[in-house]
C-alpha positions as CSV (number, residue, x, y, z in Angstrom):
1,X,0.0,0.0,0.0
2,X,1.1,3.7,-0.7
3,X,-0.2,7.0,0.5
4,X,-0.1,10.8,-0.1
5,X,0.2,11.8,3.7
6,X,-0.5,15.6,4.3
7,X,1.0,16.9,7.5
8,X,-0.2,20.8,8.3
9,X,-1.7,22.7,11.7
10,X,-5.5,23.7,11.4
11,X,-6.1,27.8,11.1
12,X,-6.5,28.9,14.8
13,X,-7.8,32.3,13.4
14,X,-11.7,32.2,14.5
15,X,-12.9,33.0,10.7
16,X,-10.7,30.8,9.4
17,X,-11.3,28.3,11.8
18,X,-14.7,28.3,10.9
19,X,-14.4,28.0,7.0
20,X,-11.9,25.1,7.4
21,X,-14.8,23.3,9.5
22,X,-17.4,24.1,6.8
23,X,-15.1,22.5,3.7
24,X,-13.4,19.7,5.0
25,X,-16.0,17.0,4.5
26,X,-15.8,18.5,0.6
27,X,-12.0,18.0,0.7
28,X,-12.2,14.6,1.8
29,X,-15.1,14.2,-0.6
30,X,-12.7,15.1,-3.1
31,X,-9.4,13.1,-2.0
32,X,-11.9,9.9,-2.1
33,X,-12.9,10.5,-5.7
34,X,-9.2,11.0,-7.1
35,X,-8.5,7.7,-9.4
36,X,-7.4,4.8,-7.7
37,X,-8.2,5.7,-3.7
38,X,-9.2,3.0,-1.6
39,X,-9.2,4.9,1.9
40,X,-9.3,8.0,3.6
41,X,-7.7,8.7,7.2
42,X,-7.3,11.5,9.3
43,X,-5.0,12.2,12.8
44,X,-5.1,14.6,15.1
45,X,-2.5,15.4,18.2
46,X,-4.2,15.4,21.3
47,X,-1.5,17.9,22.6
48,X,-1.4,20.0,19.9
49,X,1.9,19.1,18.5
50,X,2.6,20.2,15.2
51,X,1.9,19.3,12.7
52,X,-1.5,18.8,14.2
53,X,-3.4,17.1,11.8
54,X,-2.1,14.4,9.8
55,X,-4.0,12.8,6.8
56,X,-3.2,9.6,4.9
57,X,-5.2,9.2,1.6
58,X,-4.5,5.3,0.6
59,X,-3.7,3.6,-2.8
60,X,-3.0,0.2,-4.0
61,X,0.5,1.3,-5.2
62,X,3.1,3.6,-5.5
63,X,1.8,4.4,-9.4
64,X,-1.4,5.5,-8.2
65,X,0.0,7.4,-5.7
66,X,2.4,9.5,-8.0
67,X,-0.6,9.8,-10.2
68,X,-2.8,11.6,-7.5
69,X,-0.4,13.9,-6.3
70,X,-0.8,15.5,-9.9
71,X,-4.7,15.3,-9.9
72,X,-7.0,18.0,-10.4
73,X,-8.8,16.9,-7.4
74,X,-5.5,17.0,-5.1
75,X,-4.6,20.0,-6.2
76,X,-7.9,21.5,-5.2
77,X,-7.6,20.7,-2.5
78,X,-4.1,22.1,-1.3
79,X,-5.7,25.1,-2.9
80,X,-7.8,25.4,-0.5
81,X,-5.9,24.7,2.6
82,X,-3.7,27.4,2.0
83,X,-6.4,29.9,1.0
84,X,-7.0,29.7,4.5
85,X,-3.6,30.1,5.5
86,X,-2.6,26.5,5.9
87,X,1.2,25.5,4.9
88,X,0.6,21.7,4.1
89,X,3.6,19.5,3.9
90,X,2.5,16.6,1.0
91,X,4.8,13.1,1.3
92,X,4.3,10.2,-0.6
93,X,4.8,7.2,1.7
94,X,4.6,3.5,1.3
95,X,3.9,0.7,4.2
96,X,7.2,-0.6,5.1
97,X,7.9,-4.9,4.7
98,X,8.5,-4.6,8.4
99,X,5.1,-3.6,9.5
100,X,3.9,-6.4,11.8
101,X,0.3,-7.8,11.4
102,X,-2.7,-6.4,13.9
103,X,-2.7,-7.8,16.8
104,X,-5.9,-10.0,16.9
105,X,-8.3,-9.3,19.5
């Protein structure tokens, strides 16, 4: 599996604050249509260590991957992150061969 992580802080400017709340669910709308997706995941710190908010938008390979970072609907989406001020840091990741199984319950 391969991902486009973003890594950014969320506006702390009330107005700004406010619009980020209102468009997310249409940003993560958008990341789940781009071609190839299978998942959509989002992390916050609970201590507000930045980055704050880290998001991991899933593929079935590193191909996929490189071909969403140059979507239309990526791209839309960073543009509007920093409209509101945000500096996102985009890093295309893939699962190590060392990541163990779940644990099962």
């Amino acid at each position: 599996m391969a991902y486009v992580m973003f890594q950014y802080d969320r506006p702390t400017e009330s107005h700004r604050w406010n619009d980020y709340n209102q468009r997310v669910r249409d940003w993560i709308a958008q990341l789940l249509e781009v071609p190839g997706a299978v998942s959509f995941m989002a992390y916050r710190t609970f201590d507000g260590t930045s980055p704050d908010t880290i998001t991991m938008l899933e593929f079935r390979t590193v191909e996929d991957t490189r071909r969403a970072q140059a979507s239309e609907q990526l791209r839309a989406v960073l543009d509007g992150l920093r409209s509101l001020g945000v500096t996102v840091k985009v890093l295309l990741v893939e699962r190590s061969p060392f990541t163990p199984e779940p644990i099962p319950a």
